[in-house]
PDB file of N, CA, C and O in Angstrom:
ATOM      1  N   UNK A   1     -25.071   0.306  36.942  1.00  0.00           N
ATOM      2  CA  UNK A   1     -23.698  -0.108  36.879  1.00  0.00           C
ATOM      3  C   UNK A   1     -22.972   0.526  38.056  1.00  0.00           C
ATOM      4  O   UNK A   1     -23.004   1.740  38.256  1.00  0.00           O
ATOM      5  N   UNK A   2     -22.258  -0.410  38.894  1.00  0.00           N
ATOM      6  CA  UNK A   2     -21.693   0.287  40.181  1.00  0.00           C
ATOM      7  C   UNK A   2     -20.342   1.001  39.635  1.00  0.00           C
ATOM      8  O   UNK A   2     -19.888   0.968  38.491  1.00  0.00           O
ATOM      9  N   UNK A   3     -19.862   1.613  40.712  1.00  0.00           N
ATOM     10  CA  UNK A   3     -18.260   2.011  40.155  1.00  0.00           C
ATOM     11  C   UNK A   3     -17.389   1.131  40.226  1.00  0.00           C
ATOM     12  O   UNK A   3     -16.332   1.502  39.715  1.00  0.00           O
ATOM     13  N   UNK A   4     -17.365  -0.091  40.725  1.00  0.00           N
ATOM     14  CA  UNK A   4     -16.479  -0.717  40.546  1.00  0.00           C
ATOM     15  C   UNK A   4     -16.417  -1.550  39.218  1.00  0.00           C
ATOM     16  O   UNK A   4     -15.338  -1.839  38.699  1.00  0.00           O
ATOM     17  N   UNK A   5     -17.700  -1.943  38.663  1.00  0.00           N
ATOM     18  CA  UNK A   5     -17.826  -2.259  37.099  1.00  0.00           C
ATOM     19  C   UNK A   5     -17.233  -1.151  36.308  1.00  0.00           C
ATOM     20  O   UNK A   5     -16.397  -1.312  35.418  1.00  0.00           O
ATOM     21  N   UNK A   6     -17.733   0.005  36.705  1.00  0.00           N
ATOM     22  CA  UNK A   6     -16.858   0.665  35.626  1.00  0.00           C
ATOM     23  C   UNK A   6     -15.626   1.064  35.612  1.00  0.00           C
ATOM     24  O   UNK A   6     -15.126   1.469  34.562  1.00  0.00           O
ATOM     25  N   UNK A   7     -14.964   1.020  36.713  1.00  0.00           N
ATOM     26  CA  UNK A   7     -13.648   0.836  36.724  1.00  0.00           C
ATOM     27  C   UNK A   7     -12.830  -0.013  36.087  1.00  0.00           C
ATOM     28  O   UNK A   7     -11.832   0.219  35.404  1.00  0.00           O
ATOM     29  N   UNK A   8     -13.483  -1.272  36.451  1.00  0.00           N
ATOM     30  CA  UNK A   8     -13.056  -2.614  35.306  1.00  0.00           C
ATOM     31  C   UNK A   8     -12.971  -2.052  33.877  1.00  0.00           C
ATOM     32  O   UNK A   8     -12.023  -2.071  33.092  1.00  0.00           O
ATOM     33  N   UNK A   9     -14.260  -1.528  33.737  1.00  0.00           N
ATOM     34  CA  UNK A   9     -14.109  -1.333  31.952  1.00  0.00           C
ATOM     35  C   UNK A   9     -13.438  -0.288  31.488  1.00  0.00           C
ATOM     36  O   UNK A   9     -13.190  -0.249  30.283  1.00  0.00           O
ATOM     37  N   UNK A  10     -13.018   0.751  32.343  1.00  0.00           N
ATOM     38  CA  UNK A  10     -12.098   1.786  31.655  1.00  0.00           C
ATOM     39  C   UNK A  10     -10.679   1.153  31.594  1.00  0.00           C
ATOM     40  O   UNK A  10      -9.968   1.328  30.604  1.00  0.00           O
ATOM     41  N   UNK A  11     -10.207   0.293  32.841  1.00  0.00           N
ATOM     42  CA  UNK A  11      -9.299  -0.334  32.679  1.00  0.00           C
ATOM     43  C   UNK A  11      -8.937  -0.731  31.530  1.00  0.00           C
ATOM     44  O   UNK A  11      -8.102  -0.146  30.841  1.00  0.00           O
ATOM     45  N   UNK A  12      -9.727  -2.103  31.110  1.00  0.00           N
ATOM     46  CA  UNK A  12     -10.206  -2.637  30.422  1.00  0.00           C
ATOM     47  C   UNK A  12      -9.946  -2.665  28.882  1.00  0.00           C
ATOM     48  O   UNK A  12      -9.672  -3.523  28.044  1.00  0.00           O
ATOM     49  N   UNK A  13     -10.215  -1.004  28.913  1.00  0.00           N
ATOM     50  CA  UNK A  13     -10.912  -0.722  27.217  1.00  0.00           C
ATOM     51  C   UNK A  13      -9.404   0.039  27.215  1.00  0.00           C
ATOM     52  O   UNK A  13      -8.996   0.159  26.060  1.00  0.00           O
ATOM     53  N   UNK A  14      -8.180   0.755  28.552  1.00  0.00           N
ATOM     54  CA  UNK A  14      -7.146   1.528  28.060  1.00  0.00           C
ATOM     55  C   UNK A  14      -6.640   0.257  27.575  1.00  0.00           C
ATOM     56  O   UNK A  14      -6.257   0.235  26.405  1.00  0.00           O
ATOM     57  N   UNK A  15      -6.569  -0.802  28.265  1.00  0.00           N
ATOM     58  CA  UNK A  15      -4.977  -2.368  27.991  1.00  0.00           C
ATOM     59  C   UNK A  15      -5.511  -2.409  26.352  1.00  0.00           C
ATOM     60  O   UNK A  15      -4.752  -2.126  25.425  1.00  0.00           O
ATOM     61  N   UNK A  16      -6.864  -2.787  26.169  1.00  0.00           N
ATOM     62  CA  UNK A  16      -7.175  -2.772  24.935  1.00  0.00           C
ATOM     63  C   UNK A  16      -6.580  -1.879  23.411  1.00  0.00           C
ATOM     64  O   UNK A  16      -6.465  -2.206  22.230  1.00  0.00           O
ATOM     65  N   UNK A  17      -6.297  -0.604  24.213  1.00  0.00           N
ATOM     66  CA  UNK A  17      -6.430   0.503  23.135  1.00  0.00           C
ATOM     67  C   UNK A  17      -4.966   0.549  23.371  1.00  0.00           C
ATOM     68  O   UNK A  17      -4.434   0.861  22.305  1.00  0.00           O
ATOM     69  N   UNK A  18      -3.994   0.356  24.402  1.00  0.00           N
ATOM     70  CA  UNK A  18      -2.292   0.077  24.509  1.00  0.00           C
ATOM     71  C   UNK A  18      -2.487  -0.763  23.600  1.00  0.00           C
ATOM     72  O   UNK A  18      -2.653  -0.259  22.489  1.00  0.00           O
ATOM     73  N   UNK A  19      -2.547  -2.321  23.683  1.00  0.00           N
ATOM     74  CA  UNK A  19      -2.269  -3.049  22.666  1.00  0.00           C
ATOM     75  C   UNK A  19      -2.187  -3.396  21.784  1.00  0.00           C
ATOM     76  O   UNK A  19      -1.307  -4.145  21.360  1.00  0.00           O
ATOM     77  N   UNK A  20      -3.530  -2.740  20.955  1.00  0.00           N
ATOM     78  CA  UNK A  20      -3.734  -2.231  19.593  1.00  0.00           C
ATOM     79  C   UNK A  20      -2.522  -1.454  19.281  1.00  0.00           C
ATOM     80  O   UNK A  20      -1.576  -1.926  18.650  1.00  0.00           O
ATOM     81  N   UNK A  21      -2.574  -0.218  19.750  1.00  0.00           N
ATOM     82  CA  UNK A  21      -2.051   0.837  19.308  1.00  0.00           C
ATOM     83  C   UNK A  21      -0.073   0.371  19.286  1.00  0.00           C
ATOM     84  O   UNK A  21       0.782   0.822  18.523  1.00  0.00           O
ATOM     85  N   UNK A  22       0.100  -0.669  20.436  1.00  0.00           N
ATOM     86  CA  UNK A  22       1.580  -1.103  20.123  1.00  0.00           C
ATOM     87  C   UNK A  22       1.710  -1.726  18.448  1.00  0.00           C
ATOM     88  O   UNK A  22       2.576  -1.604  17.582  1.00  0.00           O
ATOM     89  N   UNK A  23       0.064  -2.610  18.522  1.00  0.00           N
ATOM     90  CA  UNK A  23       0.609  -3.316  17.295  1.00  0.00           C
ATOM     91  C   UNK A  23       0.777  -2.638  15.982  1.00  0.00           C
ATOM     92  O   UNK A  23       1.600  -3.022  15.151  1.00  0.00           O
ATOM     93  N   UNK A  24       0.009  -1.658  15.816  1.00  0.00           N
ATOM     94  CA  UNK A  24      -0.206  -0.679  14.715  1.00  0.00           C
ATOM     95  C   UNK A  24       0.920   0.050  14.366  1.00  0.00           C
ATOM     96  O   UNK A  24       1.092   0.524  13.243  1.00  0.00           O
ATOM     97  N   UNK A  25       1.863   0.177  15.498  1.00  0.00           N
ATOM     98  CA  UNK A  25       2.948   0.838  15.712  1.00  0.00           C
ATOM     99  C   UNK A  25       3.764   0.078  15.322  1.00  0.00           C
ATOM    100  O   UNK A  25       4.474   0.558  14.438  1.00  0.00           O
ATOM    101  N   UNK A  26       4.111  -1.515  15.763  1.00  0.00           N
ATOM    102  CA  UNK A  26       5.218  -2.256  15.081  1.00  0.00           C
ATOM    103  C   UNK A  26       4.775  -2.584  13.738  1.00  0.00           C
ATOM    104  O   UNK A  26       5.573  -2.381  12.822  1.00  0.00           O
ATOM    105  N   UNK A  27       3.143  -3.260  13.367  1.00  0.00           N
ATOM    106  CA  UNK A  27       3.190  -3.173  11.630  1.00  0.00           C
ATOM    107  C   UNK A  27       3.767  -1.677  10.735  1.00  0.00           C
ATOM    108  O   UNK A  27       3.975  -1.891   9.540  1.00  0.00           O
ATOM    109  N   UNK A  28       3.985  -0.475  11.137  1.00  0.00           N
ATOM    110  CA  UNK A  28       3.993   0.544  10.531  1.00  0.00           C
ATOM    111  C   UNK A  28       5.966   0.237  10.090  1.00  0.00           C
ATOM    112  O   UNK A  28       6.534   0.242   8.998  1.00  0.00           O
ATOM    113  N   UNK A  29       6.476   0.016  11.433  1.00  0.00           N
ATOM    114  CA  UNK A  29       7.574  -0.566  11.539  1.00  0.00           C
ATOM    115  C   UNK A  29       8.135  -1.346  10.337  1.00  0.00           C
ATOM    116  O   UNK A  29       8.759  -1.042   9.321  1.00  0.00           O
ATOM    117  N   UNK A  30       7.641  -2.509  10.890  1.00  0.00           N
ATOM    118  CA  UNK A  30       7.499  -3.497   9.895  1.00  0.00           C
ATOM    119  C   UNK A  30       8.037  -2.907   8.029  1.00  0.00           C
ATOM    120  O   UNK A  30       9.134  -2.835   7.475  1.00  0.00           O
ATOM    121  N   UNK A  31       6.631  -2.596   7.587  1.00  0.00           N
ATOM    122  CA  UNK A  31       6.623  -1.655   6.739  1.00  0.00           C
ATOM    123  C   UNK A  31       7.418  -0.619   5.833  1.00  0.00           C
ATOM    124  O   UNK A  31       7.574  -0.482   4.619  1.00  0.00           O
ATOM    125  N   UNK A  32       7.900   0.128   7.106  1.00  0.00           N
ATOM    126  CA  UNK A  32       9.573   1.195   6.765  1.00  0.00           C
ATOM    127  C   UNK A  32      10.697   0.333   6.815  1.00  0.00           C
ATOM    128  O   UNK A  32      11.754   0.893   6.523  1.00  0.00           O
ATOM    129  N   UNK A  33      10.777  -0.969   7.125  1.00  0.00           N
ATOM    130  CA  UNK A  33      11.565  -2.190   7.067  1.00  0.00           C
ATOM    131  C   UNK A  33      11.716  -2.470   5.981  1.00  0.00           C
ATOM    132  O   UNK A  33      12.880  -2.564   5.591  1.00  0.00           O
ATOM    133  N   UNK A  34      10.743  -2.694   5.145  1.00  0.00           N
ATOM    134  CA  UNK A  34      10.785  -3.499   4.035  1.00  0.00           C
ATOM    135  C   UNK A  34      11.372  -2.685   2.835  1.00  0.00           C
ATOM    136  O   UNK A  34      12.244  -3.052   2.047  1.00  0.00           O
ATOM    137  N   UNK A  35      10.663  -1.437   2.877  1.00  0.00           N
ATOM    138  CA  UNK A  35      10.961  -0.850   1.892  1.00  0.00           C
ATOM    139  C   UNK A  35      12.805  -0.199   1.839  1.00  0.00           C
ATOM    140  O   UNK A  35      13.277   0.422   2.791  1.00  0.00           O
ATOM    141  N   UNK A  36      13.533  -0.480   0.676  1.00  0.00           N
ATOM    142  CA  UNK A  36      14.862   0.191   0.529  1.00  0.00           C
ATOM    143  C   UNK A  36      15.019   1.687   0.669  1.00  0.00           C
ATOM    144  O   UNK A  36      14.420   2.466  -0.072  1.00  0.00           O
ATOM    145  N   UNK A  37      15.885   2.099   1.692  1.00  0.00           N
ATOM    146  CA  UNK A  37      16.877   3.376   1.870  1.00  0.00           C
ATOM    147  C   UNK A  37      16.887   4.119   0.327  1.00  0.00           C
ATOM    148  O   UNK A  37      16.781   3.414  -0.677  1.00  0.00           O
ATOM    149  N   UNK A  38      16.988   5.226   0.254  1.00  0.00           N
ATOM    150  CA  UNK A  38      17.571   5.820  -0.785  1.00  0.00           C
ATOM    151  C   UNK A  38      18.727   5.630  -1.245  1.00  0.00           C
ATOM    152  O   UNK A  38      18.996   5.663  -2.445  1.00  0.00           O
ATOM    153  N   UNK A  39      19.643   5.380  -0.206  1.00  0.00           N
ATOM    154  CA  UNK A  39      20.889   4.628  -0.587  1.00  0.00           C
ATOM    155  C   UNK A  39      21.047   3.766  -1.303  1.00  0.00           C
ATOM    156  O   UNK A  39      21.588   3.781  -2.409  1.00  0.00           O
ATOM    157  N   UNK A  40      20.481   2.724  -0.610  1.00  0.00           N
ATOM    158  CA  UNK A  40      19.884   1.073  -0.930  1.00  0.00           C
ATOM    159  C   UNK A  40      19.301   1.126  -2.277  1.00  0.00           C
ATOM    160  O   UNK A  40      19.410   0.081  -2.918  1.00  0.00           O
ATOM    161  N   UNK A  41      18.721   2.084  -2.836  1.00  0.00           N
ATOM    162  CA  UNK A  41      17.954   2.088  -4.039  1.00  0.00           C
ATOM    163  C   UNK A  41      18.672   2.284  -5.101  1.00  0.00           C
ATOM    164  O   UNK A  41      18.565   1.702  -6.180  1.00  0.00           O
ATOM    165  N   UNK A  42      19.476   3.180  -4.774  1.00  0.00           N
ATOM    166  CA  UNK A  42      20.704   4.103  -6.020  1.00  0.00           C
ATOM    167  C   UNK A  42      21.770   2.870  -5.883  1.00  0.00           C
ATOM    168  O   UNK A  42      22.126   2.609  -7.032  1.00  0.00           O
ATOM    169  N   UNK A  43      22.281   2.196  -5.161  1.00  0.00           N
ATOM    170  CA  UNK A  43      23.308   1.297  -4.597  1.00  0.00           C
ATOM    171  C   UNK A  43      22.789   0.279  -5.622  1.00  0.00           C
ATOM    172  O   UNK A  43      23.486  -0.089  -6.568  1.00  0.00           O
ATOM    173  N   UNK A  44      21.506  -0.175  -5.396  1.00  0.00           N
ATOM    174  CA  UNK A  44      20.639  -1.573  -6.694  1.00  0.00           C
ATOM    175  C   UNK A  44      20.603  -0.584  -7.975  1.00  0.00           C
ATOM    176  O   UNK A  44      20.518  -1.157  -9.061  1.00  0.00           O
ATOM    177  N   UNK A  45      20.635   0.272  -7.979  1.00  0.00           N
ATOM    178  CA  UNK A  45      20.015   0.620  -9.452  1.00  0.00           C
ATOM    179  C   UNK A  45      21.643   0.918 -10.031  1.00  0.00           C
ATOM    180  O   UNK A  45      21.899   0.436 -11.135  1.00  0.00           O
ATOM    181  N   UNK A  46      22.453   1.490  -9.507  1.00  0.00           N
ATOM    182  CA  UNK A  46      24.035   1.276 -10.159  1.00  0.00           C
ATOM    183  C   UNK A  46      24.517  -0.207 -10.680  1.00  0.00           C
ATOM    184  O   UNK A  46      25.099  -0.479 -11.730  1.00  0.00           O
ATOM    185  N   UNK A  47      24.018  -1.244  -9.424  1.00  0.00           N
ATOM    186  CA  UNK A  47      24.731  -2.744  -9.618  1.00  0.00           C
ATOM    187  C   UNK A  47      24.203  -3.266 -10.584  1.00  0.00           C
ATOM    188  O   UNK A  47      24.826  -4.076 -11.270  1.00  0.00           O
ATOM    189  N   UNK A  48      22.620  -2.829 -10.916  1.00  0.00           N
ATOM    190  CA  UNK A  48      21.998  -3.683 -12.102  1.00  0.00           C
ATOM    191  C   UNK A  48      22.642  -2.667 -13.479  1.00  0.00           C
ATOM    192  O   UNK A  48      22.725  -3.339 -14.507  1.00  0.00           O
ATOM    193  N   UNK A  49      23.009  -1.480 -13.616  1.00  0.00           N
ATOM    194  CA  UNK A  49      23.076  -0.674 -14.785  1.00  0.00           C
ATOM    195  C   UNK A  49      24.876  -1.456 -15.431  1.00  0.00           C
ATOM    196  O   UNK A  49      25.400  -1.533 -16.542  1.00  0.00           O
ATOM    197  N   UNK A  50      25.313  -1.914 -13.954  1.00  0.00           N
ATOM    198  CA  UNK A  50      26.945  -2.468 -13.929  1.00  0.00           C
ATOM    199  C   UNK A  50      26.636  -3.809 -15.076  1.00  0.00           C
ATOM    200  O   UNK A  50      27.085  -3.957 -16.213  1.00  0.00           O
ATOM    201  N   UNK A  51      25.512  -4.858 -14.126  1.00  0.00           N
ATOM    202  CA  UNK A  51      25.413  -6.219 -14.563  1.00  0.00           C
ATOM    203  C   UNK A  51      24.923  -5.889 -16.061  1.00  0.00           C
ATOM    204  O   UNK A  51      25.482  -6.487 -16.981  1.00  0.00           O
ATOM    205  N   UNK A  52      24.092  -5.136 -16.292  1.00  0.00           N
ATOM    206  CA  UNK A  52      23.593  -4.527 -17.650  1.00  0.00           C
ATOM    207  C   UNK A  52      24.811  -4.515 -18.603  1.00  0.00           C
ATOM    208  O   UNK A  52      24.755  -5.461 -19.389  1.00  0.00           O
ATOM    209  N   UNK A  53      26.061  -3.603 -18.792  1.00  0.00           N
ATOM    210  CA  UNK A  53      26.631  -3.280 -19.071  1.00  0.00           C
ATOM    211  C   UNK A  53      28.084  -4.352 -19.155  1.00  0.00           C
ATOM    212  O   UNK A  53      29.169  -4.180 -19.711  1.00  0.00           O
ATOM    213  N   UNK A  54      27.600  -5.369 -18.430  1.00  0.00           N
ATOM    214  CA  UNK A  54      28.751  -6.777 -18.088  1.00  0.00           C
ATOM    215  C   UNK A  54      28.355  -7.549 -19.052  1.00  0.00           C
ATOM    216  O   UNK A  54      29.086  -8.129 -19.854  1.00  0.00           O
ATOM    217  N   UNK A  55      26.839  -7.585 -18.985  1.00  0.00           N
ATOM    218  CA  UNK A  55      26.336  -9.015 -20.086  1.00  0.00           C
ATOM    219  C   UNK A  55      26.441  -8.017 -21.481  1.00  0.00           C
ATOM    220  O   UNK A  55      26.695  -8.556 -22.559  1.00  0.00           O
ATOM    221  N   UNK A  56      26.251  -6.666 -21.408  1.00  0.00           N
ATOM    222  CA  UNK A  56      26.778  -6.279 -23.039  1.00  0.00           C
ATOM    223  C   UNK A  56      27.827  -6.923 -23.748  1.00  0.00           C
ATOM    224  O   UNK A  56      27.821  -7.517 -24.826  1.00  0.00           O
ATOM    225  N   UNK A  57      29.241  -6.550 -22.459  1.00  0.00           N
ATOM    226  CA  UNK A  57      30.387  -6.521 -23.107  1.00  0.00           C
ATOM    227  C   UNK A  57      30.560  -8.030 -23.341  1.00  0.00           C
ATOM    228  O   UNK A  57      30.985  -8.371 -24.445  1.00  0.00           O
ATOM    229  N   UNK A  58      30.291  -8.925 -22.469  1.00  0.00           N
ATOM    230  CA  UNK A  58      30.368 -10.218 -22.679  1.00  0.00           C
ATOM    231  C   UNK A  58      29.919 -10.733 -24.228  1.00  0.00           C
ATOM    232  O   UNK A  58      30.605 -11.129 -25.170  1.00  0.00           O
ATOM    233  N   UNK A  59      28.365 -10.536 -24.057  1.00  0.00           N
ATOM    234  CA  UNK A  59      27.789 -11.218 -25.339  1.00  0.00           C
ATOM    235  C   UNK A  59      28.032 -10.225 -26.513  1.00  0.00           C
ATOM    236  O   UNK A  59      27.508 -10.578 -27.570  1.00  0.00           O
ATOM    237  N   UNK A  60      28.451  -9.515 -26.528  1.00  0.00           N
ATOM    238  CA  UNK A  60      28.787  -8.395 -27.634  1.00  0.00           C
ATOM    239  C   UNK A  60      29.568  -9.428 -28.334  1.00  0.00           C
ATOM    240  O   UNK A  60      30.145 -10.363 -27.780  1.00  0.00           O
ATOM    241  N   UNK A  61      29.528  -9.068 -30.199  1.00  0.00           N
ATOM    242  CA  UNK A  61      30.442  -9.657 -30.508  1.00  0.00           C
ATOM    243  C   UNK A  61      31.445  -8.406 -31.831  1.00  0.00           C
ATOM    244  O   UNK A  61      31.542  -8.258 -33.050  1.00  0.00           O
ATOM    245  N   UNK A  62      31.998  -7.768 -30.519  1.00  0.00           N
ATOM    246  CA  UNK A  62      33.072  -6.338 -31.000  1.00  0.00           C
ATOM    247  C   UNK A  62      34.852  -7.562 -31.291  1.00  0.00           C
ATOM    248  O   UNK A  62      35.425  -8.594 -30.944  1.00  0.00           O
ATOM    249  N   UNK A  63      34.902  -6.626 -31.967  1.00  0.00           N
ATOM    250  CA  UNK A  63      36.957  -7.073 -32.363  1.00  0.00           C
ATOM    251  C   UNK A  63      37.315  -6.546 -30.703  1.00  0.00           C
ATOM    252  O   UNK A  63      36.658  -5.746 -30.037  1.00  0.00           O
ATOM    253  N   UNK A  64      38.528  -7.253 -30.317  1.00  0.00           N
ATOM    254  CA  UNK A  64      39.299  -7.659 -29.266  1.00  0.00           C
ATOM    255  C   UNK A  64      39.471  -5.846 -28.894  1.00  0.00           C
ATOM    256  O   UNK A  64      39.386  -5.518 -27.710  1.00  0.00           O
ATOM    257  N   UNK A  65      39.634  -5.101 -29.624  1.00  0.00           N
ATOM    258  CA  UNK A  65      40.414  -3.603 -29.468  1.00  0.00           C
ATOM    259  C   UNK A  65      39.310  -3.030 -28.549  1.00  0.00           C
ATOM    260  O   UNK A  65      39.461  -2.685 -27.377  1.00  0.00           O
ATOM    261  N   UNK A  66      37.626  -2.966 -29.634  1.00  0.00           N
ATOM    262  CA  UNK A  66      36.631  -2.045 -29.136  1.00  0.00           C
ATOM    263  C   UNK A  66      36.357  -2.992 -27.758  1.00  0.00           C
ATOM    264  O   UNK A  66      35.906  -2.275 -26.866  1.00  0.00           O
ATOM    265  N   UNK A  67      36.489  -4.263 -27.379  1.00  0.00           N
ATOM    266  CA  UNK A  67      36.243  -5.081 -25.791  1.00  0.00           C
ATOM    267  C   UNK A  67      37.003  -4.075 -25.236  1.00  0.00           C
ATOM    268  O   UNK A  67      36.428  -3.417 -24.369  1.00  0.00           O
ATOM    269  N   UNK A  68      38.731  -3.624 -25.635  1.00  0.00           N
ATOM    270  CA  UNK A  68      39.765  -3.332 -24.642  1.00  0.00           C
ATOM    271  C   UNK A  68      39.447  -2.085 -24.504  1.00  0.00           C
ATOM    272  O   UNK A  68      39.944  -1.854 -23.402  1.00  0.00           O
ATOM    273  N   UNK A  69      38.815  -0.812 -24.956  1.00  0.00           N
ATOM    274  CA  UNK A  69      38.102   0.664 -25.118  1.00  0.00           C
ATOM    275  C   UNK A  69      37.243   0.346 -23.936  1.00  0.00           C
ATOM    276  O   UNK A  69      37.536   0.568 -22.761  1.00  0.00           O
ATOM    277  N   UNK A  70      35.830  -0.361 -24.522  1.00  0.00           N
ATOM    278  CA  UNK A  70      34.959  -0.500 -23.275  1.00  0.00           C
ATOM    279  C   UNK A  70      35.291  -0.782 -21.654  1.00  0.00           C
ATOM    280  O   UNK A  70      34.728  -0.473 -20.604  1.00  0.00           O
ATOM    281  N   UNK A  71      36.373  -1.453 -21.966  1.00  0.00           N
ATOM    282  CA  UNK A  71      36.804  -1.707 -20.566  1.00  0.00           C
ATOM    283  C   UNK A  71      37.261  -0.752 -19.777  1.00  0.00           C
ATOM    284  O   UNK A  71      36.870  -0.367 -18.675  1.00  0.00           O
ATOM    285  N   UNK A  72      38.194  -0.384 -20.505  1.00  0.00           N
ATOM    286  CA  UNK A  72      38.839   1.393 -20.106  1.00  0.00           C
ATOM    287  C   UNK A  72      37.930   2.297 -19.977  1.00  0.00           C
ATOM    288  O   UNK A  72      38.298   3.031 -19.060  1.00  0.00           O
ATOM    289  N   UNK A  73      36.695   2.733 -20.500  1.00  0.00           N
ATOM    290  CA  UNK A  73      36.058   3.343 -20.247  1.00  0.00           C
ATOM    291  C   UNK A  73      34.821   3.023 -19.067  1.00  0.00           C
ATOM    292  O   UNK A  73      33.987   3.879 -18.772  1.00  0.00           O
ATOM    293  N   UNK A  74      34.847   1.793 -18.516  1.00  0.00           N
ATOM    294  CA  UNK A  74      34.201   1.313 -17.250  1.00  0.00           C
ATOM    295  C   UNK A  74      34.903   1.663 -16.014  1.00  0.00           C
ATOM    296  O   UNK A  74      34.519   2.144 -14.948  1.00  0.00           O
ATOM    297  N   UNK A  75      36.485   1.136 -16.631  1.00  0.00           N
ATOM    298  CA  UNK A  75      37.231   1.573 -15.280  1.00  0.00           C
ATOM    299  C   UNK A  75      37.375   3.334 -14.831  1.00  0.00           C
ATOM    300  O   UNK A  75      37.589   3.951 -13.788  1.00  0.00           O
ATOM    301  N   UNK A  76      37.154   3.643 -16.096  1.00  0.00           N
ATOM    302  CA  UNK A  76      37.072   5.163 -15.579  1.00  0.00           C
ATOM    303  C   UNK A  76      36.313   5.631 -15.352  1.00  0.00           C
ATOM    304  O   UNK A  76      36.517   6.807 -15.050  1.00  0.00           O
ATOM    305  N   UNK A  77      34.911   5.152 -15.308  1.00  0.00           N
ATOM    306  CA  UNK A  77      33.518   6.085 -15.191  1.00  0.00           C
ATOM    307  C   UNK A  77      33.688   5.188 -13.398  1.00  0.00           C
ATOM    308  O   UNK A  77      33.187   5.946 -12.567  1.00  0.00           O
ATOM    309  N   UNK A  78      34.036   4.351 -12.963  1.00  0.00           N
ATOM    310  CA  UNK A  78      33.884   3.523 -11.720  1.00  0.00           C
ATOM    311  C   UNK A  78      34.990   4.335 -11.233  1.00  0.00           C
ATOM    312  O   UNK A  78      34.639   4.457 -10.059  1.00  0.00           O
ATOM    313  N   UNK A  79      36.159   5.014 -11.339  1.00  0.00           N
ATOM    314  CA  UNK A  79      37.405   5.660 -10.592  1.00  0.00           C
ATOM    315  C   UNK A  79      36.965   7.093 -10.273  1.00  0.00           C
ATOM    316  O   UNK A  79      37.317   7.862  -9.379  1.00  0.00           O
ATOM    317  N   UNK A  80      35.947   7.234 -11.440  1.00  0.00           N
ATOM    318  CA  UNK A  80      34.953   8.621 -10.609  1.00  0.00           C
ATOM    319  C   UNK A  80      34.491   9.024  -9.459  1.00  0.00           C
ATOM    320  O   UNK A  80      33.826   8.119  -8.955  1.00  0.00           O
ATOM    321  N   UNK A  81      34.525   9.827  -8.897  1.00  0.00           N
ATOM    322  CA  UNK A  81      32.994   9.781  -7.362  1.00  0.00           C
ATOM    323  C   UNK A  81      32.044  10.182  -8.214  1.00  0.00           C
ATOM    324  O   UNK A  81      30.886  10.331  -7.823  1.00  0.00           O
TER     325      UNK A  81
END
């Protein structure tokens, strides 16, 4: 094998091992993409405990007073930090 063949192939085999290694790098990407923030997680898990707590009061079937309690007590646990 002369040196100029093997020059070719070290070439060769780095473009190879760049290109891989870009792609491995954007699927990893990809990946930390998909998955939700901690934020993002607590942010969904409040809105569904909200919608939870919406279809209670809705389909509940409480006297007009205990609806007007629950309500008051939503608006105040939400006026919280």
């Amino acid at each position: 094998m002369g040196p100029f063949t093997m020059t070719v192939l070290i070439v060769l085999i780095v473009a190879i091992a760049k290109v891989l290694s870009a792609r491995y790098k954007a699927l990893g990407r990809q990946e930390r993409a998909a998955l939700p923030a901690a934020g993002e997680r607590d942010e969904l898990r409040a809105l569904r405990e909200r919608v939870a707590v919406l279809e209670r009061v809705v389909t509940d079937t409480h006297q007009g007073s205990a609806l007007d309690r629950e309500i008051e007590r939503l608006r105040d646990e939400r006026t919280r930090p």
